[in-house]
C-alpha positions as CSV (number, residue, x, y, z in Angstrom):
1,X,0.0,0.0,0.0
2,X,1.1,3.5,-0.5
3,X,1.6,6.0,2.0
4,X,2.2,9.7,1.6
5,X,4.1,11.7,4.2
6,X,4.4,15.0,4.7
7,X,6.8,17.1,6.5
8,X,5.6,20.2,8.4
9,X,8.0,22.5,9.6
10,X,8.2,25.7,11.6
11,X,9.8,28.1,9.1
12,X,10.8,30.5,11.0
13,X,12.9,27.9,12.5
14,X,14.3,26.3,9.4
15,X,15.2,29.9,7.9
16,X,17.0,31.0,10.9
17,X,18.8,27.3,10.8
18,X,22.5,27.7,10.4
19,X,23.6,26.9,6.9
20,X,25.9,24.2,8.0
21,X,23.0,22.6,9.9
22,X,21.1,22.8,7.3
23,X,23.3,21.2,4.8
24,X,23.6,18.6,7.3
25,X,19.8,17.9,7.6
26,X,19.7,17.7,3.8
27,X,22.6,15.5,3.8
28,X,20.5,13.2,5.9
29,X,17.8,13.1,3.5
30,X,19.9,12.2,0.6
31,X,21.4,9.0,2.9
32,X,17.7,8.2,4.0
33,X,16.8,8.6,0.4
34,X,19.1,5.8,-0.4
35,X,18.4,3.4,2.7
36,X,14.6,3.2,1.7
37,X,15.3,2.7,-2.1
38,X,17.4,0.1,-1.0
39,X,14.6,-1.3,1.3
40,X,11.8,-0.9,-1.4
41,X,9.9,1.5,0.3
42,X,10.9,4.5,-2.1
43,X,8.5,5.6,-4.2
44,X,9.0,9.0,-4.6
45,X,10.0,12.4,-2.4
46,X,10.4,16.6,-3.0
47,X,11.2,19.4,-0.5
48,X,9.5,22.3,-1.1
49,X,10.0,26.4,-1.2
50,X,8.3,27.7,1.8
51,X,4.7,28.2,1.8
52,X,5.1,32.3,0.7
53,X,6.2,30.7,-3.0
54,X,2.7,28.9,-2.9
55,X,0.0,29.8,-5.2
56,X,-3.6,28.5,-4.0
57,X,-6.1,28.9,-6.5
58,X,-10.0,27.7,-6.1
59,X,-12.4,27.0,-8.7
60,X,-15.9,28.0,-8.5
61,X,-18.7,28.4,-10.8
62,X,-16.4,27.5,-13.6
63,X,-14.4,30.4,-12.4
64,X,-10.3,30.4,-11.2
65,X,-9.8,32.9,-8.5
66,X,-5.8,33.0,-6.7
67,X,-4.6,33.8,-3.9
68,X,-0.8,34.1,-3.2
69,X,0.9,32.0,0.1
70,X,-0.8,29.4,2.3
71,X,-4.5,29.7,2.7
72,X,-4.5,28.8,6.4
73,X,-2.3,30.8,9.1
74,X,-0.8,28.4,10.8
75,X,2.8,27.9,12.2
76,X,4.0,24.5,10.9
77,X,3.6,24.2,7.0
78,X,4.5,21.5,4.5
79,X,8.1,21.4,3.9
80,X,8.3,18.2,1.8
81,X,7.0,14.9,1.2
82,X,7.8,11.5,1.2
83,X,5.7,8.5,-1.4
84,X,6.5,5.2,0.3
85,X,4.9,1.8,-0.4
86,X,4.6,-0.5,3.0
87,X,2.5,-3.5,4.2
88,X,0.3,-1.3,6.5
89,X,0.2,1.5,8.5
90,X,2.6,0.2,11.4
91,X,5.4,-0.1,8.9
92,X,4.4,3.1,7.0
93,X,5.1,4.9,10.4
94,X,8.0,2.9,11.2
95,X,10.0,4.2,8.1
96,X,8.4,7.8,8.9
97,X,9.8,7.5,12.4
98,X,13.3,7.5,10.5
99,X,12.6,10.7,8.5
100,X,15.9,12.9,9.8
101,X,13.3,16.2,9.6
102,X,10.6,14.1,12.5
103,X,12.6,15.3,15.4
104,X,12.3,18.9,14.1
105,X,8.8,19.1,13.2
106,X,5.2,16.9,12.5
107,X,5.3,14.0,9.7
108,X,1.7,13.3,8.6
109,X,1.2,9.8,7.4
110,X,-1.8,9.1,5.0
111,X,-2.6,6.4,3.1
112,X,-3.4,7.0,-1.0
113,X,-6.2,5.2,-2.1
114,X,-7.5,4.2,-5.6
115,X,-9.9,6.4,-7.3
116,X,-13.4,4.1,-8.2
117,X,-15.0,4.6,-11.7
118,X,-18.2,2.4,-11.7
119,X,-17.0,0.0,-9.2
120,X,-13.4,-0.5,-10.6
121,X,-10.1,1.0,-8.8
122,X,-7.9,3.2,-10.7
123,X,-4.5,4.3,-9.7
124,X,-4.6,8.1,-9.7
125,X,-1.1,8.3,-11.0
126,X,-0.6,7.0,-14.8
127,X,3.2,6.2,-13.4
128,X,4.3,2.3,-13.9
129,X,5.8,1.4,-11.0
């Protein structure tokens, strides 16, 4: 089963992280990167510019309206994501445990599911795995 996993972070703590510390952190990601490819629960992973780069847009009526930056104040946002497959939920959060960022912030696990057309699943990503 897949899991997604998102990162949230403080930003205001991550920007005012030294540069070395930094570099370290994304050092650990790389290694991590390559421990759960090796492990075959790698399906995918980005980090992402903080939540001012963000664009929200909303569709209503047939009409696009945007807004720039997160929609919701809060204090943690998403900083990245993770794509794993596991058996179930206890080994999806086992490999999350690992993530180097979960000391620093929240990980969010959820699982994906299958989008249904007239009683048949679909993988919402045309991907091959």
């Amino acid at each position: 089963m897949r899991y997604l996993c998102l990162i949230y972070h403080d930003e205001k703590v991550l920007g005012a992280m030294p540069e070395a510390e930094m570099s370290a952190l994304n050092a650990r990601h790389l290694a991590f990167n390559e421990e759960i490819l090796s492990s075959g629960h790698f399906i995918e992973a980005e980090a992402l510019q903080p939540a001012a780069a963000s664009t929200c847009l909303r569709v209503r009526n047939g009409k696009v309206s945007l807004t720039d930056g997160p929609y919701m104040e809060t204090k943690e946002m998403v900083a990245g994501f993770y794509l794993i497959e596991a058996r179930d939920l206890n080994e999806a959060i086992a490999v999350a445990s690992k993530l180097p960022s979960a000391p620093l912030g929240t990980i969010e696990v959820r699982p994906c599911r299958d989008l249904e057309v007239h009683g048949t699943a679909h993988r919402a990503s045309s991907k091959p795995r």
